[in-house]
N, C-alpha and C positions, 0 to 999 in steps of 0.2 A: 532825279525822280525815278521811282523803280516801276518798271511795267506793269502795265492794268490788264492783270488776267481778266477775259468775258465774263461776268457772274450775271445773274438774274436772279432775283426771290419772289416766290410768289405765295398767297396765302390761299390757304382749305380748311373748309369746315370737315375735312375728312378728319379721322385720325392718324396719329404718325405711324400704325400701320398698315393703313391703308395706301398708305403715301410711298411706306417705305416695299410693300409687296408689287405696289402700280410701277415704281420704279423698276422692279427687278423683272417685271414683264418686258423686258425691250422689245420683244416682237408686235405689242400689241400698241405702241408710242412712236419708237421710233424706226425702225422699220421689218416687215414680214423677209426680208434676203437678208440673211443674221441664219449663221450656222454655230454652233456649238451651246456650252451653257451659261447661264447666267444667274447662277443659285448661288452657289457656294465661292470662299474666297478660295483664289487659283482656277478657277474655273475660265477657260478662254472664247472668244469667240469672233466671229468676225461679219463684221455687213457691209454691202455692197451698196451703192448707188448708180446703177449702171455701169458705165467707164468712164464716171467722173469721178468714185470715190469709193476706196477700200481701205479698210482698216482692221486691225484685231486688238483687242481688250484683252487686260486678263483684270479680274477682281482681286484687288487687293487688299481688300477693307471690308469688312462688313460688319455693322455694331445693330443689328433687328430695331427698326423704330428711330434709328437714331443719325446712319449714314452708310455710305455705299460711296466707294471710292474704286476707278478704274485706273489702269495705268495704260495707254497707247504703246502694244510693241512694236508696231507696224502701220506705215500707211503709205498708201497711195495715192496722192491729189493728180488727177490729171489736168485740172485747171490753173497751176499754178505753176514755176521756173521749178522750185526746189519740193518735189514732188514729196516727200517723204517730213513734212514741216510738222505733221502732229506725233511724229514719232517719239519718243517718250513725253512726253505732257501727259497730264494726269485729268480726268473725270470727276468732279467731289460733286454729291448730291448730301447735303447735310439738315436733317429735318429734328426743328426743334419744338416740342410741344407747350402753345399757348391757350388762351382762349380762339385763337385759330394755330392749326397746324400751317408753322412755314418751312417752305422749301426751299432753302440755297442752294442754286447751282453754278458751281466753277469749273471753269475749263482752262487748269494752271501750264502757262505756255503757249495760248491761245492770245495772244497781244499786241496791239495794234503794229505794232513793228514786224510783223508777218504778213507775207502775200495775201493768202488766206483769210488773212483776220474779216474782211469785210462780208466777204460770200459765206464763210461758216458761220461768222456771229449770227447773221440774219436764218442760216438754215437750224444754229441751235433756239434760235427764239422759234421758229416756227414748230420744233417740235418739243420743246420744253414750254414755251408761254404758251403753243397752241393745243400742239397732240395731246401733250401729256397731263395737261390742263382738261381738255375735253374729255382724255379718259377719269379722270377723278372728279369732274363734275358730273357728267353725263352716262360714264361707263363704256363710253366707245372711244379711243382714239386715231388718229390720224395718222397711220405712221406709211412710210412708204413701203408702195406698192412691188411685189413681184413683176 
C-alpha cells in the first residue's frame, strides 16, 4: 500500500481567483512570522512558529485560478527525533472551478509513517479548514500570531 499524503478539500462559493489570490496571501491564513515572498514562482520564504517550527518554501508552480504548488527546502521541527522531516515534501493547493469553487490541498511527504504526521496534520487543518477557510468566508483569517 503506498503512503497517504495529508490532503483536505474543501468547497467555496468564492471564485477560483479568489481562492487562488487568499492562497497566495500566507501572511494573512497562515501566519504574520513569514519573511520573504509569495507571488511569483521561485520566490522563497520562510515562517516561523516559535521554536517549535521553521521552515522555508520556495514556489514552484503557479497556474493563476487553478494551483499553487510549494516545495519545502528546509525545516526545522523541534518537536519531533528527525528534526528536518518536511524537508523536500511538496505544498499542492489545487482549485478547480465548479458550481462551487473546490480546494485540494496536499501536503506530499507528509504520511502517517512520519513523527510529525499527527501534530502537523491537525495544525494543517487548523489553518487550511480553519484560517484559510475563515479568510474566504468572512475575509479575516486566523493565522498565527507575531
Amino acid at each position: 500500500m503506498m503512503p497517504q499524503d495529508f490532503t483536505t478539500t474543501l468547497l467555496f462559493s468564492n471564485t477560483p481567483q479568489e481562492v487562488y489570490e487568499a492562497i497566495n496571501n500566507v501572511r494573512s491564513w497562515w501566519t504574520e512570522n513569514l519573511e520573504g515572498g509569495t507571488h511569483e514562482v521561485n520566490d522563497e520564504f520562510t515562517v516561523t512558529f516559535g521554536d517549535m517550527h521553521m521552515s522555508t518554501q520556495r514556489i514552484t508552480d503557479l497556474k493563476p485560478n487553478k494551483r499553487v504548488e510549494w516545495l519545502v527546502t528546509y525545516s526545522k521541527l523541534n518537536f519531533v527525533e528527525l528534526k528536518d522531516e518536511w524537508t523536500n515534501t511538496t505544498i499542492v493547493f489545487e482549485i478547480t472551478e465548479g458550481p462551487q469553487t473546490e480546494l485540494r490541498f496536499t501536503h506530499r511527504g507528509l504520511i502517517p509513517q512520519i513523527q510529525c504526521y499527527g501534530g502537523c496534520s491537525k495544525g494543517w487543518a487548523q489553518y487550511i479548514n480553519g484560517s484559510l477557510h475563515k479568510l474566504l468566508t468572512t475575509g479575516t483569517g486566523a493565522p498565527g500570531k507575531k
